[in-house]
C-alpha positions in Angstrom: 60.5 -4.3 -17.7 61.4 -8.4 -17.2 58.4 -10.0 -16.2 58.9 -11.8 -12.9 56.5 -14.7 -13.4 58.6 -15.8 -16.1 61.6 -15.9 -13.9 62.9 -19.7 -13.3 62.4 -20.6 -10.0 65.9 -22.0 -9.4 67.2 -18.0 -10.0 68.8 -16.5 -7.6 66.4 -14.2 -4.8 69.5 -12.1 -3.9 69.9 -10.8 -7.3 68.6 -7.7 -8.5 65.6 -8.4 -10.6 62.1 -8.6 -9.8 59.8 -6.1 -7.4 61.5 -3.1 -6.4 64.6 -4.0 -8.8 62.2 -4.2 -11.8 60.5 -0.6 -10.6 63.1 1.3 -10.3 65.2 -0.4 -13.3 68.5 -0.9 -11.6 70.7 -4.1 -12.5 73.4 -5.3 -10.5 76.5 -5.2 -13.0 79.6 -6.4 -10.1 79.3 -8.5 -7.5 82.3 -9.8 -5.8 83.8 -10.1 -2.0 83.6 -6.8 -0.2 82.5 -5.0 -3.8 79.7 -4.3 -5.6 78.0 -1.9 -8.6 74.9 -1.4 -9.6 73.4 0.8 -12.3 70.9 3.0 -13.7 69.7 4.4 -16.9 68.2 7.8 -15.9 64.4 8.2 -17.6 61.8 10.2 -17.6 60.1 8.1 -14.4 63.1 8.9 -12.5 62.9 12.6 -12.6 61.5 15.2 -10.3 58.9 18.1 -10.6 62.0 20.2 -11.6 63.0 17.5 -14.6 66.2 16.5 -12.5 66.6 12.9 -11.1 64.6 12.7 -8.0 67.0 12.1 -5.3 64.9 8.6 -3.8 67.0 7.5 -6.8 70.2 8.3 -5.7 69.5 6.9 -2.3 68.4 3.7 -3.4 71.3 3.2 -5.8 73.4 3.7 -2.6 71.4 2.0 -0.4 71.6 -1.3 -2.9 75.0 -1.2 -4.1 76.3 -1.0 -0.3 73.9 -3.8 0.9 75.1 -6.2 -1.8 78.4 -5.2 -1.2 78.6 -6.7 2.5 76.5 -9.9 1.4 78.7 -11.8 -1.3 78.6 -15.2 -1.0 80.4 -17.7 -3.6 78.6 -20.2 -5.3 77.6 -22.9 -3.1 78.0 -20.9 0.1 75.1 -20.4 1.8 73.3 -16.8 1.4 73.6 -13.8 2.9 71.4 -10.9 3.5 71.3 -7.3 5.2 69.3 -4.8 6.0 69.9 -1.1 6.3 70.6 0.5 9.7 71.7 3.6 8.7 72.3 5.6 5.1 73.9 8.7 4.4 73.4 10.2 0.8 75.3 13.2 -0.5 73.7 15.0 -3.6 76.9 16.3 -5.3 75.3 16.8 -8.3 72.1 16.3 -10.8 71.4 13.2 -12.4 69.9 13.9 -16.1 67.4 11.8 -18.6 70.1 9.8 -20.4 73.1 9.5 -17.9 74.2 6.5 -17.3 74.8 6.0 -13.4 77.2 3.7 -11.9 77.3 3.3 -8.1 80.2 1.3 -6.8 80.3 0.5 -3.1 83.0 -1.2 -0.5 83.0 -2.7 2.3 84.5 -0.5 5.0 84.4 -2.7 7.7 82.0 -4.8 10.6 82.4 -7.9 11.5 79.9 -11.1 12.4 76.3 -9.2 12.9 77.0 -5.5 11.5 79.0 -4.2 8.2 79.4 -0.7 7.2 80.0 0.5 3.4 80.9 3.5 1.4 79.9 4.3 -2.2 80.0 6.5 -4.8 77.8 7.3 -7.6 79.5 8.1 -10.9 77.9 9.4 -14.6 79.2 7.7 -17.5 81.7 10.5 -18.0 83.3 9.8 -14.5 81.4 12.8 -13.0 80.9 12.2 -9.0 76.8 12.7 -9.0 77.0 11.3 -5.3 78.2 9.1 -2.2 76.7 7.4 0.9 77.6 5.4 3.6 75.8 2.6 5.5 75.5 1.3 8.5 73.8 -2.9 7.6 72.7 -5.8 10.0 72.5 -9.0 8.6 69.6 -11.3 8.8 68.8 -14.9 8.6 66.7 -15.5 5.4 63.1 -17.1 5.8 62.6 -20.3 4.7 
């Protein structure tokens, strides 16, 4: 894991790395108007009592992929940020120690205080393992 004290402190806050990031061992791999992917690794920390991916992991990968998604901002444009309303997460199928997990999400629609998403969480092999939707308020960050 990166350690966040070494971090410069001109990086980025609204990317994914440090704290809850860093824990779970997601990275944000697209970012771009309206779109964005984040993915996963599965190991052994992610799995379950039965040895499948525990499915907290799918829902954060959803939950992550479709707040970034609404909150793209170019360079030089002042931040945005969300937080989650609402989340639907449907386990299609069982993440595994190895796979590779890719959940893209879109922006579906909103406009100046709410945005809703959909996303879908694919294996390496282009295997559907799950989708979501969200419902996302945006905030005003703290100074």
């Amino acid at each position: 894991m990166p350690d966040a004290s070494k971090q410069s402190p001109a990086a980025d806050p609204l990317r994914a790395h440090g704290g809850f990031a860093d824990l779970v061992g997601y990275e944000l791999t697209m970012w771009e108007e309206d779109v964005a992917e984040v993915a996963l690794t599965v190991a052994e920390r992610h799995l379950n009592r039965s040895g499948l991916m525990h499915g907290g992991v799918l829902g954060t990968l959803i939950d992550t992929a479709c707040g970034y998604c609404g909150c793209y901002a170019p360079q030089g444009e002042p931040p945005r940020r969300a937080v989650t309303l609402s989340l639907t997460t449907n386990f299609i199928g069982a993440g595994q120690p190895g796979q590779r997990l890719t959940a893209r999400a879109q922006r579906s629609g909103g406009g100046k205080s709410v945005f809703f998403a959909d996303c879908t969480v694919m294996d390496q092999e282009g295997r559907v393992v799950g989708s979501g939707q969200g419902t996302f308020k945006y905030i005003t960050p703290r100074a």
